[in-house]
N, CA, C and O atoms as CSV, one atom per row, in Angstrom:
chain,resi,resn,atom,element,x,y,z
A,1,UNK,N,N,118.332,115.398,58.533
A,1,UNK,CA,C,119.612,115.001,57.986
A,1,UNK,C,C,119.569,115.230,56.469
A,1,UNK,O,O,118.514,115.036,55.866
A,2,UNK,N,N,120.847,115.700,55.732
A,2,UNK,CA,C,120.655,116.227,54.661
A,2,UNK,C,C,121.013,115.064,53.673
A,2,UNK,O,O,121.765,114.278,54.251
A,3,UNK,N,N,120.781,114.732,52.576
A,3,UNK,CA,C,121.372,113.681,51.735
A,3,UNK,C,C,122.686,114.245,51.130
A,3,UNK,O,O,122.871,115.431,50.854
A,4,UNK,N,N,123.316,113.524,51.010
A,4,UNK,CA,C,124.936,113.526,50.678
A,4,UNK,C,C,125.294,112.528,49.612
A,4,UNK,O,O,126.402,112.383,49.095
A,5,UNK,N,N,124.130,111.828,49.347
A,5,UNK,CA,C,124.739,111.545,47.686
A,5,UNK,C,C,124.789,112.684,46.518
A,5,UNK,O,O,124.116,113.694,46.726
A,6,UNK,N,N,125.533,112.599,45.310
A,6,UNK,CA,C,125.663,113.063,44.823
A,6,UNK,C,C,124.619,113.106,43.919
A,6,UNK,O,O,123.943,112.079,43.978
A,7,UNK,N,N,123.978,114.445,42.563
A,7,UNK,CA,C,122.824,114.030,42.212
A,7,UNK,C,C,123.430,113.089,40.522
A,7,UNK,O,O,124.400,112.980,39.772
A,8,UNK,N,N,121.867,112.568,40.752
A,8,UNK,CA,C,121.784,111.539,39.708
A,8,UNK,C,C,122.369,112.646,38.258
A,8,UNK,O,O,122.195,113.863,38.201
A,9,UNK,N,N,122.914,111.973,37.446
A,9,UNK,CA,C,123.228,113.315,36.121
A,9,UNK,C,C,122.242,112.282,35.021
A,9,UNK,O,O,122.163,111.054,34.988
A,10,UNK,N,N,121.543,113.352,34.157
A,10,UNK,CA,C,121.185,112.394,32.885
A,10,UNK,C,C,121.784,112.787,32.063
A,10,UNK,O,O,122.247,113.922,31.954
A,11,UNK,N,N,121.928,111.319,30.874
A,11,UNK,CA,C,122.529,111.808,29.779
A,11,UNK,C,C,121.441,111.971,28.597
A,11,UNK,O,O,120.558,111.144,28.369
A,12,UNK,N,N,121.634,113.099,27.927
A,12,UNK,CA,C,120.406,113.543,26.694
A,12,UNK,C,C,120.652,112.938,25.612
A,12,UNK,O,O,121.518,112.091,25.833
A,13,UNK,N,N,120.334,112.940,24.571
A,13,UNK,CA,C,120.487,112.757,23.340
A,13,UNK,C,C,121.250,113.840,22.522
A,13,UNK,O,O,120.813,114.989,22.582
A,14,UNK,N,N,122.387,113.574,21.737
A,14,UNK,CA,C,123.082,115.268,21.320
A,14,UNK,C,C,121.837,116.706,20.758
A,14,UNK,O,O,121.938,117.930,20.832
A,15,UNK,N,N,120.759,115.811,20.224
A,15,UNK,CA,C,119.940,116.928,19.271
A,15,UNK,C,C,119.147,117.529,20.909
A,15,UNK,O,O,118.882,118.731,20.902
A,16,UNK,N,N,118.849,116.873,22.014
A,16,UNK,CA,C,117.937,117.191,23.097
A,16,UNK,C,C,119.144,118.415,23.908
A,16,UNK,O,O,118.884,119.552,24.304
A,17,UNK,N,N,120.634,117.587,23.956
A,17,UNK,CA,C,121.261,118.549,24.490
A,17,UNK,C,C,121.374,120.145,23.999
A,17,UNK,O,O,121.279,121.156,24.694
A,18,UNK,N,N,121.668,119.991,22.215
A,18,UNK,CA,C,121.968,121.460,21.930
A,18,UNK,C,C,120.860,122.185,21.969
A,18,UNK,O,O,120.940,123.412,22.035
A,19,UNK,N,N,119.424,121.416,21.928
A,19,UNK,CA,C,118.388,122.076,21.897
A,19,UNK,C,C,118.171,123.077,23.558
A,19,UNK,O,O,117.473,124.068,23.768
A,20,UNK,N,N,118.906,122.457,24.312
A,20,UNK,CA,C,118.464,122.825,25.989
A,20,UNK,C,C,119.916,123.695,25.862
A,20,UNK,O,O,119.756,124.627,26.651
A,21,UNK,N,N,121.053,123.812,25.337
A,21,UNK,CA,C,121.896,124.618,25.646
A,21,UNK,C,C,121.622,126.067,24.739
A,21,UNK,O,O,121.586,127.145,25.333
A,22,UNK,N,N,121.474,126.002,23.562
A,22,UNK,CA,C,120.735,127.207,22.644
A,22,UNK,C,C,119.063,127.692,22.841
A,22,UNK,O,O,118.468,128.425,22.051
A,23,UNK,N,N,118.569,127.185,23.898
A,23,UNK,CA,C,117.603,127.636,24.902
A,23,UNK,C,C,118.330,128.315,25.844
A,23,UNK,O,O,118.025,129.504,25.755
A,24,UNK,N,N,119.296,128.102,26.864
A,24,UNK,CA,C,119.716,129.058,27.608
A,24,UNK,C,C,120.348,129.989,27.450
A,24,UNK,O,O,120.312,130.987,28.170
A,25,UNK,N,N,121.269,129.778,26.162
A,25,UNK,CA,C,121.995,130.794,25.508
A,25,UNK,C,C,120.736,131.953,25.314
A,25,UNK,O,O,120.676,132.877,26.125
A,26,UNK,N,N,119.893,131.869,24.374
A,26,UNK,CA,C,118.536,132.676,24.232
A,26,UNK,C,C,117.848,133.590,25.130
A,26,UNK,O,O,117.265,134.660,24.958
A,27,UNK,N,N,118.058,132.944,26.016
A,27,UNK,CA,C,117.496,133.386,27.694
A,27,UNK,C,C,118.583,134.230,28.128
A,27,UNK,O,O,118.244,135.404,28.275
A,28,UNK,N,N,119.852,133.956,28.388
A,28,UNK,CA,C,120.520,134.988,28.596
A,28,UNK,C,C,120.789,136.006,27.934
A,28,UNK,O,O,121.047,137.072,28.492
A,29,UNK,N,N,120.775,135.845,26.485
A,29,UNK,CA,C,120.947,137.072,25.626
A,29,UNK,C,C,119.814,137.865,26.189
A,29,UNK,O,O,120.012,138.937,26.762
A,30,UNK,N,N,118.157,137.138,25.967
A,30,UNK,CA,C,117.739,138.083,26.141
A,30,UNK,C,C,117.526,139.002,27.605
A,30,UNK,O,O,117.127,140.108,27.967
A,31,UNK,N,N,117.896,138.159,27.977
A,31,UNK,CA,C,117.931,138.850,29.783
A,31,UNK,C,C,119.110,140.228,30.230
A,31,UNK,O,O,118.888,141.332,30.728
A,32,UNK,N,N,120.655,139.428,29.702
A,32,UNK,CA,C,121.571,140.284,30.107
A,32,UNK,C,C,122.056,141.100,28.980
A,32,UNK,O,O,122.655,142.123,29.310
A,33,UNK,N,N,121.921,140.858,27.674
A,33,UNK,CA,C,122.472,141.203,26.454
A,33,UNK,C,C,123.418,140.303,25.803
A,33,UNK,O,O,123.724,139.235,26.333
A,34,UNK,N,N,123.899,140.678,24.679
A,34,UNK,CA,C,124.600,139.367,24.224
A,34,UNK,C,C,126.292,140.233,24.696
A,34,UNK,O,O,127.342,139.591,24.693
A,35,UNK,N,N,126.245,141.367,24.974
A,35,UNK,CA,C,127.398,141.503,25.409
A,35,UNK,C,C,128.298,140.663,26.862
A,35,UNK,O,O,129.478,140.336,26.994
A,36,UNK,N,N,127.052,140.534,27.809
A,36,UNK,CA,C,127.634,139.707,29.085
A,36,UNK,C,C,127.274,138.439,28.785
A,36,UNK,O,O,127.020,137.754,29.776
A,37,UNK,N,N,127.169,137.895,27.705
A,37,UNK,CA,C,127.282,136.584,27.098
A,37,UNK,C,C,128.667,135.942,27.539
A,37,UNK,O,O,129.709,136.541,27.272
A,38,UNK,N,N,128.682,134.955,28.085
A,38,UNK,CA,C,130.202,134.065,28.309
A,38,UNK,C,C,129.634,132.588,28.603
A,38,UNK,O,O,128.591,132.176,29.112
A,39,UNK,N,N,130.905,131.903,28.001
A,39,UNK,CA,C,130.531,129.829,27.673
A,39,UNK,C,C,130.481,129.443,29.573
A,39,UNK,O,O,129.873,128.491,30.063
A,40,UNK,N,N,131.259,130.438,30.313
A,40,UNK,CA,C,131.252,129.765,31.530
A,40,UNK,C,C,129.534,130.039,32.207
A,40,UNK,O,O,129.103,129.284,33.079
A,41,UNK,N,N,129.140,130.585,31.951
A,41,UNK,CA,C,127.624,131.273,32.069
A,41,UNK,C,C,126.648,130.391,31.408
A,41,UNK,O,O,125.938,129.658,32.096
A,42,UNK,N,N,126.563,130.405,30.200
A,42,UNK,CA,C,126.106,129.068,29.329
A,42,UNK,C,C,125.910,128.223,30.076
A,42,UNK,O,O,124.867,128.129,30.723
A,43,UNK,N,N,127.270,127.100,30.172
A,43,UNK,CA,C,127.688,126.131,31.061
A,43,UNK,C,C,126.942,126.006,32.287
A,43,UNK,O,O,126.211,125.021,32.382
A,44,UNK,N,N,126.989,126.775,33.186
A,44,UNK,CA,C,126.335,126.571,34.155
A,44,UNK,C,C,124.965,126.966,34.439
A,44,UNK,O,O,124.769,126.982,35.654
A,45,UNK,N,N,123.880,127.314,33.705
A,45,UNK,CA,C,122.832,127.547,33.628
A,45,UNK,C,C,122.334,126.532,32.267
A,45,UNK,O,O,121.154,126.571,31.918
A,46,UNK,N,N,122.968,125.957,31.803
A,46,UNK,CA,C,122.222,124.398,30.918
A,46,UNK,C,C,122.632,123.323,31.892
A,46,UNK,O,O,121.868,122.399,32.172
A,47,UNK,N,N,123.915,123.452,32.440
A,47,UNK,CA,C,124.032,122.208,33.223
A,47,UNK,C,C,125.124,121.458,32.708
A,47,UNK,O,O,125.534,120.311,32.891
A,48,UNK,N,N,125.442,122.322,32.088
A,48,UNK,CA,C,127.025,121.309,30.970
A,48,UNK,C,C,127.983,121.617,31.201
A,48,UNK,O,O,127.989,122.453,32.105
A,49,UNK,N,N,129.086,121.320,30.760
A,49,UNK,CA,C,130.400,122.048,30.930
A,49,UNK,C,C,130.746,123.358,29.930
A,49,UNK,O,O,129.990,123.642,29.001
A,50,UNK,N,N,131.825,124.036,30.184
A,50,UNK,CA,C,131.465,124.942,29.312
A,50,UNK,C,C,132.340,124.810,28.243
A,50,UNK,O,O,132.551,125.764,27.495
A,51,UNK,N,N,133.108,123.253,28.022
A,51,UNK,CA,C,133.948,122.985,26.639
A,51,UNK,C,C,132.676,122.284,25.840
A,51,UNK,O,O,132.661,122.614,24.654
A,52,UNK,N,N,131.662,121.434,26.208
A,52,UNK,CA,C,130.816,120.935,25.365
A,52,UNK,C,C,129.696,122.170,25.018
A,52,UNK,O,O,128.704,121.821,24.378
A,53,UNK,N,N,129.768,123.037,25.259
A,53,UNK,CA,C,129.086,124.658,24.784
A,53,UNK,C,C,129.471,125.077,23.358
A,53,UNK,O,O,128.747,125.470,22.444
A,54,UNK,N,N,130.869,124.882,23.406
A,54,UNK,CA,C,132.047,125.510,22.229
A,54,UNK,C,C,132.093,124.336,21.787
A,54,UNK,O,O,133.216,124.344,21.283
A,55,UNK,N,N,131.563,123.027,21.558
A,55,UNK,CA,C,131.846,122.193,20.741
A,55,UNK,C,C,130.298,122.569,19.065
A,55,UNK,O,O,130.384,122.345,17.857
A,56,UNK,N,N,129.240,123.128,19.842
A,56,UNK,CA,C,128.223,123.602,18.826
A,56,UNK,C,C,128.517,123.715,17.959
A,56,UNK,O,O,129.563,124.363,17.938
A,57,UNK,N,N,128.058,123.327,16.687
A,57,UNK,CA,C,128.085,123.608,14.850
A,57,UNK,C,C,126.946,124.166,14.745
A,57,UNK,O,O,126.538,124.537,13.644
């Protein structure tokens, strides 16, 4: 039987978050190029949404 709760989410610290989202950004540049770079891509390979992506300074 499969579990059907939903998963637990953690919340980071802002400096832990941008640090784990400009890690994946990194990873994809260097993987696909920065041309197939997109926030919805970002987003779902850090685990965030992809408006708190575009919130970065």
């Amino acid at each position: 039987m499969s579990d059907l709760r939903p998963k637990k989410r953690r919340r980071y610290s802002p400096e832990i978050r941008r640090s784990m989202i400009m890690q994946c950004t990194a990873d994809i540049v260097a993987r696909d190029g920065v041309a197939n770079l997109s926030m919805e891509q970002i987003g779902r390979e850090a685990g965030v949404s992809k408006s708190l992506g575009c919130g970065l300074n």
